[in-house]
C-alpha positions as CSV (number, residue, x, y, z in Angstrom):
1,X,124.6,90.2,216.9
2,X,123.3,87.3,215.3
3,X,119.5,87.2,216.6
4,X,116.8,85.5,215.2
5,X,113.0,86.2,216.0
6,X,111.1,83.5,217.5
7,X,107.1,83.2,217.6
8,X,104.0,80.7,217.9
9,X,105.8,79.7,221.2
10,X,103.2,77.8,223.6
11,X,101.7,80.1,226.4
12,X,104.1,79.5,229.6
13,X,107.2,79.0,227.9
14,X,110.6,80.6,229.8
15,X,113.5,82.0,228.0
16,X,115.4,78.4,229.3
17,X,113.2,76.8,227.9
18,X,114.0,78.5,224.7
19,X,117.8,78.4,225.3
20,X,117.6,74.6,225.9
21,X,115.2,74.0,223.3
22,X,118.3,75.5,221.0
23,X,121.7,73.8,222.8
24,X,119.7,70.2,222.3
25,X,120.2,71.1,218.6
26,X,123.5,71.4,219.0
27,X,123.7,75.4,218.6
28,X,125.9,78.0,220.4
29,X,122.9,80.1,222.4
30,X,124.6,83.9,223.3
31,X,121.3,84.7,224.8
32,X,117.7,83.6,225.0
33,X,114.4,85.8,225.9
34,X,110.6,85.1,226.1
35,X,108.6,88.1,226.1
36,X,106.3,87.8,228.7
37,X,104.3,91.0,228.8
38,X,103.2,90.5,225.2
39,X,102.2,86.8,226.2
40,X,101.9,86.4,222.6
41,X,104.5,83.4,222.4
42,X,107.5,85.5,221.2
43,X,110.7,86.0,221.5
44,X,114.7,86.5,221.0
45,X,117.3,83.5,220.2
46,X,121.2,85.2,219.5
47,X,123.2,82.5,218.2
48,X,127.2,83.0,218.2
49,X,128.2,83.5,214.4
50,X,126.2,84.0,211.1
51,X,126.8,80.6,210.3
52,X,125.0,79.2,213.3
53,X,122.1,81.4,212.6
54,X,121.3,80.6,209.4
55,X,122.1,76.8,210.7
56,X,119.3,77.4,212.6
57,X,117.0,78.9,210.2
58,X,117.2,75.6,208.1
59,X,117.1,73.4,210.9
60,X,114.7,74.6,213.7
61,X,112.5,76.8,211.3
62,X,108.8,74.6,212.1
63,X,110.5,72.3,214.7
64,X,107.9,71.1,217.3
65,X,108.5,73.5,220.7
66,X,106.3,72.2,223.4
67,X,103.8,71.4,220.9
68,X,103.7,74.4,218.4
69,X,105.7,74.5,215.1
70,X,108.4,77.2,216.2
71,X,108.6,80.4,213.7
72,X,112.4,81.1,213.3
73,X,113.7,85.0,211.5
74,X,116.3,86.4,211.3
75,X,116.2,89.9,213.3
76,X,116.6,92.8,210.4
77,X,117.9,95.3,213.0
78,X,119.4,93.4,215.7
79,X,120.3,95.7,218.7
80,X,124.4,96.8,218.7
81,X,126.6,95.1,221.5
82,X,127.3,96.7,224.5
């Protein structure tokens, strides 16, 4: 998987927000998540090849995201495919 770790997200936001946040950019969104029981504004952005993630690293890395500068990494131990 090719997951990046997303934080500073604004209180409220929904994973769709996240995944449309991402496919405005022009990037190829596997899957989005917001954690919500954490309510600590993070979450989980897999894009569909390496080349999109670090794309997206450049790219979106301090973007505005319903008014906070979005925190973009890349996931060190993304979880296997199922």
């Amino acid at each position: 998987r090719f997951r990046l770790l997303v934080s500073n997200m604004p209180e409220g936001a929904e994973w769709q927000d996240l995944k449309d946040f991402a496919l405005q950019k022009g990037f190829e969104v596997t899957y989005a998540n917001v954690f919500q029981r954490e309510n600590n504004g993070t979450g989980v952005l897999d894009l569909a090849t390496e080349e999109e993630l670090n794309k997206a690293l450049e790219e979106l890395n301090g973007l505005d995201f319903k008014g906070n500068p979005i925190v973009l990494e890349k996931d060190p131990n993304p979880p296997p495919l199922r």
